[in-house]
N, C-alpha and C positions, 0 to 999 in steps of 0.2 A: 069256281075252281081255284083263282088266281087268291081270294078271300081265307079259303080253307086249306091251302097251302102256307098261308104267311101266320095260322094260329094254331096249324095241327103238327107241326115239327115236333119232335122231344127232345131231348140229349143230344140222339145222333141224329136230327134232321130226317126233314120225313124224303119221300122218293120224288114229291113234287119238287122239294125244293132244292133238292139235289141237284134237278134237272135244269133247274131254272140256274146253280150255279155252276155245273158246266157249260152251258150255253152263254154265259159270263165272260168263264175261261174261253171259249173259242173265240169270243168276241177281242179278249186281248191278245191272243194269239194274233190274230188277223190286223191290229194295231202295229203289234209291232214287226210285223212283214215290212209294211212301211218302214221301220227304220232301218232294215237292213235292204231294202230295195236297189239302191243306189249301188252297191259295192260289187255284185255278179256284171254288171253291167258299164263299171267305171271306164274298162278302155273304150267301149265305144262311144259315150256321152264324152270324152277327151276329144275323142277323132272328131264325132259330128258337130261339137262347139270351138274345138278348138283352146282346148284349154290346159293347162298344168296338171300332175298327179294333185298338188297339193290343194289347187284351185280345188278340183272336184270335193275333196274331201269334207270339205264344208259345204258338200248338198246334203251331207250325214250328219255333221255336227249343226246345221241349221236347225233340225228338229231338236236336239238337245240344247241349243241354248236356249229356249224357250222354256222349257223344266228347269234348269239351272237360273236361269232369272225368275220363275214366277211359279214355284212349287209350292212353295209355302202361302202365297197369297190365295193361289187358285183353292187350295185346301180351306184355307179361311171362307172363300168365296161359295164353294160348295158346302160346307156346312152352315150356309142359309138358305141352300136351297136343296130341292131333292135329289137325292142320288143320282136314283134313276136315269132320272133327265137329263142329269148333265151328261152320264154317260152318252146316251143315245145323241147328244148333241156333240161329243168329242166324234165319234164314229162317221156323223156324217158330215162332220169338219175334215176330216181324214180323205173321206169318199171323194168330195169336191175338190179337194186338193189334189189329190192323185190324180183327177181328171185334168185337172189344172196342168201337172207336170208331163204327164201325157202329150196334152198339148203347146207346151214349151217348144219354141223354137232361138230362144237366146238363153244367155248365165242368167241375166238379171230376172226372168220369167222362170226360168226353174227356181234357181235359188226364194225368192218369193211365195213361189209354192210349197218348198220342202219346210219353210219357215211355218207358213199358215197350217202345217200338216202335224207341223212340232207340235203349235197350239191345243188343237186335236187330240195328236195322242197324249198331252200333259193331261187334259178333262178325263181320258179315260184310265189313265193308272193313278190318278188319283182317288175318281167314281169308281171304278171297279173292283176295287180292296173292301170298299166301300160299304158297296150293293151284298159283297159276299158276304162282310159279316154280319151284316143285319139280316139277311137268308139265313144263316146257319145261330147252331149255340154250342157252348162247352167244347168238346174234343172235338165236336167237328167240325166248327169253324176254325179250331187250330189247323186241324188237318186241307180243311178247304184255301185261306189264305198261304198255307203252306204251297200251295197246288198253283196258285198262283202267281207264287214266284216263280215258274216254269213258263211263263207266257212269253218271256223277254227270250229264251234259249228254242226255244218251240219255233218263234216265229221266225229269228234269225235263219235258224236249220232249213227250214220252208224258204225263205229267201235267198238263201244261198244255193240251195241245188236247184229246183223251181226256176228260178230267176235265170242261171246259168245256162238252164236245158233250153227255154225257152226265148229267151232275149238274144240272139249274136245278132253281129252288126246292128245296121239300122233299126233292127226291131223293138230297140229300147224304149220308144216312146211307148208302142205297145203297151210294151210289159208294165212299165209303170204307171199307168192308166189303169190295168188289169190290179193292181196292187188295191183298186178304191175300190172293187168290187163286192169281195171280203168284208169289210168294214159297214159298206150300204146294205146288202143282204144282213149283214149282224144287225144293225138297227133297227129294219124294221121286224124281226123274231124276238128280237128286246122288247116291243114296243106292245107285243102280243102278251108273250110268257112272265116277263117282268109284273110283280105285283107294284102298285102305286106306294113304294116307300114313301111314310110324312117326313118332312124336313123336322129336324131334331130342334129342339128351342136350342136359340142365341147361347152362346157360351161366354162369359164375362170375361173380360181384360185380363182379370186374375187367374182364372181359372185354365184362359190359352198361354197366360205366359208360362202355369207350371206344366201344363201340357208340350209344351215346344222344348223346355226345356229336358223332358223325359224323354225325348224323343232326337235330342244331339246323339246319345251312343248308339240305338241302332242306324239311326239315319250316315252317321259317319263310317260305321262298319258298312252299310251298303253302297256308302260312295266308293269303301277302298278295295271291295269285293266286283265295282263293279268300273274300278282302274284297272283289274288285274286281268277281270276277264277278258274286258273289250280288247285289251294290249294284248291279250295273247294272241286273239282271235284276228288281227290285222296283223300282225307283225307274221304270223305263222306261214304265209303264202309265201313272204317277202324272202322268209330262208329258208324254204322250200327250195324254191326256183332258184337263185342267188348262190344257197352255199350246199345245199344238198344236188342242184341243176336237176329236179322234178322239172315235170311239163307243168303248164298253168291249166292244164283237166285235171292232174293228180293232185295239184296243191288246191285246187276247189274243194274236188272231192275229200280229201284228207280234214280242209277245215271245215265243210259242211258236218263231219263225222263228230269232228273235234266238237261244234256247235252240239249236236244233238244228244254226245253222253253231259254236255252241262243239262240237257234240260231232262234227261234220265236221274241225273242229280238230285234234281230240284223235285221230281215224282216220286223217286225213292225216299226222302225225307219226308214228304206226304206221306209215304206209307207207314214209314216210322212213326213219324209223329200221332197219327191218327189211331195206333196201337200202344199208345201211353210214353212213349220212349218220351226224354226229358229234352228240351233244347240246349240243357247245360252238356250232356253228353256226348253230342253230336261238333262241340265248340272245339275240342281237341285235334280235331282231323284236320285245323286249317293248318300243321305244321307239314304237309302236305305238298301243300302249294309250293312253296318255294324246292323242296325239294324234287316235284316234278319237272320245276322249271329248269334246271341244271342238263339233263340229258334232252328234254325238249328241244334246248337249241344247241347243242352239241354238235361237233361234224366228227365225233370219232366215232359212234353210240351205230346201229342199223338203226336205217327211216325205220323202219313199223314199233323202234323202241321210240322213238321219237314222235310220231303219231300218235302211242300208247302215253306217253307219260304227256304228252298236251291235255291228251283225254284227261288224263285224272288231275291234273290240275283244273281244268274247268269244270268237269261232275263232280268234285268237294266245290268250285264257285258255287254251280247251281246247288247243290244243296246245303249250304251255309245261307246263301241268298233267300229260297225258300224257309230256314229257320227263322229268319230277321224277319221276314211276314207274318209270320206264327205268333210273335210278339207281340203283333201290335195292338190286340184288344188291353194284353194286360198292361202294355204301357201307358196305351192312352188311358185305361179305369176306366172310361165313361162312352159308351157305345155314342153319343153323339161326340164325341171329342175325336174319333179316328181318321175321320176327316183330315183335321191339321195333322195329323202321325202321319196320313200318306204324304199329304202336302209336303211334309219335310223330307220323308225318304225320296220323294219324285227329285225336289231341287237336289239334296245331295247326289244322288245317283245320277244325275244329270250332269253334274260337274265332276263324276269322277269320268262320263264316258268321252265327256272334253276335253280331259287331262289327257288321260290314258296315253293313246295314242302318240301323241306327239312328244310326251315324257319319255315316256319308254324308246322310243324313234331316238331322242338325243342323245338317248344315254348310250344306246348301242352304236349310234355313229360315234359317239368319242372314245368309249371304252371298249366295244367289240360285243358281240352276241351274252357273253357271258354277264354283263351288267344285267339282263335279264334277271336273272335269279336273285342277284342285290337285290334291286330296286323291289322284288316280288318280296321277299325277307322282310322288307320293310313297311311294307303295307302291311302284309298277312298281320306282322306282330304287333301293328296297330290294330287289326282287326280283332287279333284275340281277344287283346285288352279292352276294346270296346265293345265287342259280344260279351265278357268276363261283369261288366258293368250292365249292357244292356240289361242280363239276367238277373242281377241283381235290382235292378230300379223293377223287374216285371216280377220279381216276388217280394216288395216289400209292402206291408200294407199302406193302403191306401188313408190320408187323415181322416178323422172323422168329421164333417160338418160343425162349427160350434152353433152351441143349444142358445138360443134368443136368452136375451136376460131379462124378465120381466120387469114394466115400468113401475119405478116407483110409487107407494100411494101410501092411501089410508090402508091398514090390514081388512084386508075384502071378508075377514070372518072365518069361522070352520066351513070346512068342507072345501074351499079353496085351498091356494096357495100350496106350501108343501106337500095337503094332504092331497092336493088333487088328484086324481089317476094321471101319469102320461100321457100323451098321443101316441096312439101306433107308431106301429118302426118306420124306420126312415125311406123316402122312397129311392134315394141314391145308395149305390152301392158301387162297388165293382165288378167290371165285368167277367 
């Protein structure tokens, strides 16, 4: 079955391997539960350790430095070995960890686990872009890695309400134990439906250096795509509560919502894309952003204009973020090369969700809520430009291999040399 699914797909992928790619998708969804885990739950991990707002906050940026130090390695790392597997081994790095944090009773024992959990989920948003595209082909692996972008807003949404309904007070350790669940049940369903992807032959010095390099404008467009989100998505409670004086139920609820039209974003552009629409088309909507941002944190504007226009600044995130996936075969060219492509989007994305936060946090303690929208003006219009270029590097042809020059001799005679017939066509291409 697993055999006859990996050679009977066509165009649009057959139903086996559809299945096997959203069962992918669930699997990163359930990834990144974990990273938004932490945040429904932060006053009570304050209370029962005894800690700082700011303290906590790096039980969340724990897992991100781990991507933002070692995205691109881990990318190189897994393109020697199979997808698959690593996947399945990010997952149940994840699983063990969250038992870990579960059972934390100090900083230095969570903290440790949120780090080991980083690990984890770097293996599997790198393997899991991964695994899709060599499941799918043509528009539909556009349309699938598109889909994929949706994993990071999906999971948060689940994390944020979930996490909230379930976790007060003490019950945190709980909760964040219940967080590995998810991840353990994904692995061993992986382990069944998953066909045995071969690891792709070695890629040469040359050929990862011009790989890495194709791959600075989406990866930069998805680090600045994903400073703006994660700052919205924290900072959004903080002036809630603070300057609109909602309760901390209404501003959960409000940013769990905010969370979930990014990852309606990020599906709609799956839709789109998977219906021929161009990723160059979809690029213009980022001027968007900044202008959501203005009424978002306003205190003249009604809350539900304010809830509404957060919305739509992060459903263009998620689906600008889901376009920057869509790309990635044609940037990397070389269906073993996307590996390092994720590699690079995992580190940059990782240092924008480390930025984020605390950027945006300074800016609005020194300038006032309104900085917001600056600072978002200033990403977005880097991100144009580097979506604007991404597209360009994903439709330019690829070089051609140069042709061996035969060795000098004696002339080998007719029928040789010039006149010989070719070799068949090449077996590289793009993808």
């Amino acid at each position: 079955m697993l055999r006859r699914s990996a050679g009977s797909r066509g165009e649009g992928g057959s139903a086996i391997a559809w299945r096997q790619v959203g069962v992918t998708w669930l699997a990163g969804v359930q990834a990144a539960v974990g990273l938004g885990a932490v945040s429904p739950v932060s006053s009570a991990v304050r209370s029962s350790l005894g800690l700082s707002l700011g303290t906590v906050a790096w039980a969340t940026s724990g897992m991100t430095v781990v991507g933002a130090a070692f995205g691109i390695p881990a990318g190189r790392w897994i393109s020697r070995y199979a997808a698959r597997d690593a996947l399945v081994l990010g997952l149940l790095v994840i699983a063990a960890a969250a038992g870990g944090s579960g059972l934390s009773g100090s900083w230095p024992a969570l903290l440790g686990s949120r780090v080991l959990e980083g690990a984890g989920y770097l293996l599997v948003f790198v393997a899991g872009p991964t695994v899709v595209a060599r499941l799918t082909r043509g528009r539909a692996r556009t349309a699938a890695l598109a889909a994929w972008g949706s994993c990071v807003p999906v999971g948060l949404a689940l994390a944020t309400g979930v996490g909230g309904a379930l976790a007060p007070g003490p019950a945190w350790h709980r909760w964040l134990a219940v967080t590995g669940v998810g991840p353990l049940l994904a692995a061993g369903v992986l382990t069944f439906v998953l066909p045995r992807l071969p690891a792709p032959p070695v890629t040469g010095r040359s050929v990862a250096g011009g790989t890495l390099t194709r791959s600075l404008g989406p990866a930069g467009a998805y680090a600045c795509l994903s400073l703006v989100g994660i700052a919205v998505l924290v900072l959004l409670p903080d002036f809630l509560t603070g300057v609109r004086h909602t309760t901390g139920a209404e501003a959960g609820s409000a940013t769990a919502l905010v969370s979930l039209l990014s990852a309606l974003g990020g599906l709609f552009a799956t839709w789109l894309l998977g219906r021929g629409v161009a990723v160059k088309a979809l690029v213009p909507l980022a001027v968007l952003m900044p202008l959501g941002c203005l009424p978002a944190f306003s205190s003249g504007v009604p809350l539900g204009a304010v809830v509404g226009a957060a919305g739509v600044v992060l459903f263009v995130d998620g689906l600008l973020i889901s376009a920057v996936f869509a790309v990635v075969p044609d940037v990397a060219r070389r269906i073993e090369d996307i590996d390092l492509v994720n590699g690079s989007l995992s580190q940059f994305g990782s240092l924008g969700v480390l930025l984020g936060p605390p950027l945006f946090g300074l800016a609005v303690g020194r300038a006032g809520w309104e900085a917001t929208t600056a600072l978002a003006s200033l990403f977005t219009g880097a991100t144009y430009g580097l979506l604007v270029l991404t597209v360009r590097v994903a439709a330019s042809p690829a070089p051609a291999p140069p042709r061996p020059t035969p060795p000098a001799g004696p002339d080998p005679g007719p029928g040789t040399g010039s006149d010989r017939v070719p070799d068949g066509p090449r077996s590289r291409g793009t993808e």
